[in-house]
PAKEBA-16323 format. One record per residue (C-alpha): residue in three letters; chain; y, z, x. Coordinates in steps of 0.02 Angstrom, whole numbers, plus 50000, padded with zeros to 5 digits. Layout:
- aa; ch; y; z; x
- ALA; A; Y; Z; X
...
END
This chain:
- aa; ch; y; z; x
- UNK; A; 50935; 49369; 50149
- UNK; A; 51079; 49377; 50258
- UNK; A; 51103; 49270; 50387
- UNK; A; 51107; 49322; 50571
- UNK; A; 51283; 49323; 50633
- UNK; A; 51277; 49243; 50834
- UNK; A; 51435; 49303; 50865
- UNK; A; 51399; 49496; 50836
- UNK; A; 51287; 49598; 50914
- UNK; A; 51105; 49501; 50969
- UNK; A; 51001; 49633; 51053
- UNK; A; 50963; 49584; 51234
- UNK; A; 50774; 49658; 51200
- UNK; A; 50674; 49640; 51040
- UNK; A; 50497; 49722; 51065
- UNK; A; 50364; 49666; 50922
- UNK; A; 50200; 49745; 50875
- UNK; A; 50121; 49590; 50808
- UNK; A; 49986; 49653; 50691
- UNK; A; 49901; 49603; 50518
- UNK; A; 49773; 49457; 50607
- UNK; A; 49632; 49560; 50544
- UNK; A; 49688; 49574; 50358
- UNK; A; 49743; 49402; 50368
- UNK; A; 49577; 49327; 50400
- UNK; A; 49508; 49435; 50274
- UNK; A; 49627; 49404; 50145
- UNK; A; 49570; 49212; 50167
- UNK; A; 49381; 49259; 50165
- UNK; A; 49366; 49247; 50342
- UNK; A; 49305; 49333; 50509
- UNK; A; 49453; 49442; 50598
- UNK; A; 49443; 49303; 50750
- UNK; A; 49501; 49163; 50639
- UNK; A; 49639; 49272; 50604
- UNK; A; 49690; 49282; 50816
- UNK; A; 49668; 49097; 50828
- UNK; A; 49811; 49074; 50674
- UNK; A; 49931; 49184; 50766
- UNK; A; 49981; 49075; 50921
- UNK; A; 50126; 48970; 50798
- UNK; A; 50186; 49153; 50750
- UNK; A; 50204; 49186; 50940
- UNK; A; 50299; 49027; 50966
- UNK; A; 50415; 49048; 50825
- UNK; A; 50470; 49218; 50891
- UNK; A; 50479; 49172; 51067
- UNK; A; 50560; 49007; 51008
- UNK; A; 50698; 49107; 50875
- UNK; A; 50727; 49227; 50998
- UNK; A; 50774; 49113; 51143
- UNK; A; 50895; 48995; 51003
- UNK; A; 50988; 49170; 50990
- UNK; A; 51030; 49201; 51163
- UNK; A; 50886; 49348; 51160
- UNK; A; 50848; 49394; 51348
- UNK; A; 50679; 49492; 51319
- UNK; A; 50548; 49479; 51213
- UNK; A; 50407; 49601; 51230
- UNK; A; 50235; 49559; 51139
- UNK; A; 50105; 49703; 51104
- UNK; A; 49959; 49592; 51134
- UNK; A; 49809; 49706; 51172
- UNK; A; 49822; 49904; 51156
- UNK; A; 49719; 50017; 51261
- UNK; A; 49630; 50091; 51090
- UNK; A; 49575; 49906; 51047
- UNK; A; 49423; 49921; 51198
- UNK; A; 49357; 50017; 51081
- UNK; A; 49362; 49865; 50951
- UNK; A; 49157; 49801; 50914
- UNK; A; 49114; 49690; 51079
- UNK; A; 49109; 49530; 50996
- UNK; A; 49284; 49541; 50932
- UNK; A; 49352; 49597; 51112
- UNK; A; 49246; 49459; 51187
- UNK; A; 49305; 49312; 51070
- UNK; A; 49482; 49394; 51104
- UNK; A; 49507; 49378; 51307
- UNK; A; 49397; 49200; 51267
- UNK; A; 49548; 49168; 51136
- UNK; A; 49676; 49233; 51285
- UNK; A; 49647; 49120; 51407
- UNK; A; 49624; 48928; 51305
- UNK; A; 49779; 49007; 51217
- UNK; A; 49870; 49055; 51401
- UNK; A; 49810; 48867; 51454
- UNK; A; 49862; 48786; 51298
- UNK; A; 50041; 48872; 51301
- UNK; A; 50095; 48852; 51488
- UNK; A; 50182; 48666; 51427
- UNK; A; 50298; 48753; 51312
- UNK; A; 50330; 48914; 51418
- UNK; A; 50375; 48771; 51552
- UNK; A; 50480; 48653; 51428
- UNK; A; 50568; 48806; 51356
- UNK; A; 50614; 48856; 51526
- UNK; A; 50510; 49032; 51477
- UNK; A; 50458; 49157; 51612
- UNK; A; 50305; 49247; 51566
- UNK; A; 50261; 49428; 51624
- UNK; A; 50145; 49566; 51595
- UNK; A; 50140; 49769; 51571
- UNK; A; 49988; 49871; 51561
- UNK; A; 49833; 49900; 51647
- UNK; A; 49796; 49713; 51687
- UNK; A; 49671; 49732; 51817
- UNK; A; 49550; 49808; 51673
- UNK; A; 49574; 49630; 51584
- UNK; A; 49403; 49510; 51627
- UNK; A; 49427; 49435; 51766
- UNK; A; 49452; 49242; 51690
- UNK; A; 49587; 49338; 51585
- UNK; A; 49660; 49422; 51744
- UNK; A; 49632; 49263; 51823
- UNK; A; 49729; 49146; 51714
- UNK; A; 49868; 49288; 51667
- UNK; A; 49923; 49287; 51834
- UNK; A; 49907; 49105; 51861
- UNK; A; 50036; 49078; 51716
- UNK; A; 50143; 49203; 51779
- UNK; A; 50162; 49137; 51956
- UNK; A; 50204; 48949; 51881
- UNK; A; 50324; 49030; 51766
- UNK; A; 50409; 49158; 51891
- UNK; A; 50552; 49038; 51943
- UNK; A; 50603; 48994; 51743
- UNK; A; 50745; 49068; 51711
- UNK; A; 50773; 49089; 51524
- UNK; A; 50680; 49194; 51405
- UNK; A; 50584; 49312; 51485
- UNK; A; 50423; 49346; 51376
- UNK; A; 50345; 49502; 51408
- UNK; A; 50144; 49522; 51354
- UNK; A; 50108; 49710; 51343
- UNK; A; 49913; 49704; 51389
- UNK; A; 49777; 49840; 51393
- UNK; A; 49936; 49933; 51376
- UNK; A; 49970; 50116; 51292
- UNK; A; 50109; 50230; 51303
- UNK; A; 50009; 50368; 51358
- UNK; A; 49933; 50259; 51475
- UNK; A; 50105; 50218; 51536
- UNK; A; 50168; 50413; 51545
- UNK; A; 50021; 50469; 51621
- UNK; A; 50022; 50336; 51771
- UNK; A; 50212; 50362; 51807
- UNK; A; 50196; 50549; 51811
- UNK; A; 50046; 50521; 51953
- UNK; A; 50145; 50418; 52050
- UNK; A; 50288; 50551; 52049
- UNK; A; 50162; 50668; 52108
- UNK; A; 50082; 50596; 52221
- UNK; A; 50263; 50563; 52300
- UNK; A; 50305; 50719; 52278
- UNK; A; 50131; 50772; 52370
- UNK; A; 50200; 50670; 52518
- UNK; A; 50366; 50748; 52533
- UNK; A; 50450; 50581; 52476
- UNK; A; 50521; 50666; 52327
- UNK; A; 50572; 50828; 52284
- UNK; A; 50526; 50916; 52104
- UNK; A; 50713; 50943; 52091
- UNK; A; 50768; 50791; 52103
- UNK; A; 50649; 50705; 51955
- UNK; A; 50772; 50658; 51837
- UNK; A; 50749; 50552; 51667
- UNK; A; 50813; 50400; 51796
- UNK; A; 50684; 50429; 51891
- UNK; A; 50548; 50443; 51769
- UNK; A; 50597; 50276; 51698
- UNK; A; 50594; 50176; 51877
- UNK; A; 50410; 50229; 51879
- UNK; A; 50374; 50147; 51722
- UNK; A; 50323; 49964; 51676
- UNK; A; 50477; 49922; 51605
- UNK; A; 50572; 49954; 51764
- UNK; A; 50647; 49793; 51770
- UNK; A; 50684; 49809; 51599
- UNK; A; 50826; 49883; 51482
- UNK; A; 50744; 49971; 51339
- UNK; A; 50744; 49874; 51174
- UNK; A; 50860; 49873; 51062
- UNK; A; 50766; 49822; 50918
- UNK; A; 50578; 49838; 50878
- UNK; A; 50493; 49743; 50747
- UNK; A; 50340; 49796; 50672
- UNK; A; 50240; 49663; 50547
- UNK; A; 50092; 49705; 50408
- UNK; A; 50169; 49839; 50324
- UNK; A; 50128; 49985; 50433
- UNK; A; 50254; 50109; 50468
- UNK; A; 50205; 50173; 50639
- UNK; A; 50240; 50141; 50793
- UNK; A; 50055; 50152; 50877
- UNK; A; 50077; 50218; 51050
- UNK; A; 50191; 50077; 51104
- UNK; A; 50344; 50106; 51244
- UNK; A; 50358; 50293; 51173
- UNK; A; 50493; 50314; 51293
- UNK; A; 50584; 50164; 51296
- UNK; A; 50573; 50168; 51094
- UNK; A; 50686; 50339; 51084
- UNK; A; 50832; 50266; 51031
- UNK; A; 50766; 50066; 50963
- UNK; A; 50822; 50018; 50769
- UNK; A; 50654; 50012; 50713
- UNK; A; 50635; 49870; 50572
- UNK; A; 50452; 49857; 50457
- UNK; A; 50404; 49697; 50358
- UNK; A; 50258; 49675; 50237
- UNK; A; 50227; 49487; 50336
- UNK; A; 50058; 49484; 50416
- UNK; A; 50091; 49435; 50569
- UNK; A; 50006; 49268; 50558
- UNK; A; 50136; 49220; 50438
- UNK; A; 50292; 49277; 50526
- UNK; A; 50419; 49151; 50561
- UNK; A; 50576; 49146; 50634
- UNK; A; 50678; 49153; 50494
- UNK; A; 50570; 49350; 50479
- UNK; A; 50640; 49363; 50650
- UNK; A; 50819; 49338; 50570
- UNK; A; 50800; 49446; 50443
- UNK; A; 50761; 49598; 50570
- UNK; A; 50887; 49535; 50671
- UNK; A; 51034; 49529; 50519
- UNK; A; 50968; 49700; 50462
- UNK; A; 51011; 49786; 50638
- UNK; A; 51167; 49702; 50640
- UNK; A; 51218; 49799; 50487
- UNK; A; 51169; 49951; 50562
- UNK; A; 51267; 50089; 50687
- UNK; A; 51192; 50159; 50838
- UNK; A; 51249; 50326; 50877
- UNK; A; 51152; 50386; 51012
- UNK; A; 51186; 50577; 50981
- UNK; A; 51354; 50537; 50913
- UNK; A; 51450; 50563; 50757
- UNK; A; 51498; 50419; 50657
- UNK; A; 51688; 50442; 50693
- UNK; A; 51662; 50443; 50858
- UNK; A; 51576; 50282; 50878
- UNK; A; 51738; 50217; 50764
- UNK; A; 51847; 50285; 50885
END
């Protein structure tokens, strides 16, 4: 494996879709839960490599729109899971000097989740390192859909005029506002898909796939998706000459 080089070319913003808990657990003979629960030291490595890098933003898919539709018990024993792990975390978050935050549809979160999500947020929000980034009851259509309301409904108003909706525009009404897109997106488990996560903010992201489950990533996986976009060039539209030139 190559080793990451710190002097070339960290992405500012590494998004992850952390997923393989299930297949984990069942892998070991276990229930999909027991998979969750083994996944907080995978969160702490990444937030943890990603900081010793000089990474500004990490983004997390934590909880996906779809996975409401997940059996009852397993959403229940996951926002139970959320907030001991929320609890539990807060002393490294403050140690690390980590500022947590959140995208999605939050307020659809039970309200002990809600509750202690933005509890941890407000004792964060003056950190200034890291910022860690939870994507929650989140979807990308979700996401599209909400910002293209708002633009309507300011359009509806006279505050905005149809002509004047430009791609800038679009993405100041997303969640991501305060954030640049990522550079990098990291997808564990083995699956190559990108499963209706920040499809705009993913149109021009290296996209990098590992076979790890996510329980078992580490930060020296983190490395290795890191090394692998250094070796890469990012065009954008362009030719390769150009970018040389």
């Amino acid at each position: 494996m190559k080793e990451v080089s710190e002097n070339k070319n960290i992405p500012k913003h590494i998004a992850i879709i952390m997923d393989g808990n299930g297949r984990w657990a069942t892998k070991k003979g276990a229930m999909r839960i027991f998979g969750h629960r083994n996944a907080t030291k995978a969160v702490r490595e990444a937030i943890e490599g990603a900081n010793s890098l000089g990474v500004k933003y990490l983004t997390l898919f934590s909880f996906s729109t779809e996975n409401w539709s997940r059996p009852k018990a397993e959403v229940d024993a996951l926002m139970e899971l959320f907030v001991r792990t929320m609890s539990d975390e807060l002393p490294m978050l403050m140690d690390g000097n980590y500022k947590l935050e959140s995208i999605g549809n939050v307020e659809s979160l039970p309200p002990s989740a809600y509750e202690t999500l933005k509890r941890v947020e407000k004792t964060t929000s003056k950190n200034t390192g890291l910022k860690v980034i939870l994507a929650l009851s989140y979807s990308g259509h979700w996401e599209l859909t909400n910002a293209a309301k708002h633009i309507a409904q300011k359009v509806s108003e006279g505050k905005l005029n149809v002509a004047d909706i430009t791609e800038k525009v679009m993405a100041s009404h997303l969640e991501t506002a305060n954030y640049p897109d990522p550079e990098l997106m990291v997808r564990t488990s083995g699956e190559y898909r990108i499963s209706n996560f920040l499809l705009w903010q993913l149109a021009y992201t290296e996209m990098y796939f590992t076979p790890v489950l996510w329980p078992d990533f580490r930060r020296e996986h983190l490395f290795a998706a890191i090394s692998d976009y250094q070796s890469r060039e990012r065009r954008f539209g362009k030719t390769g000459e150009q970018v040389k030139s």
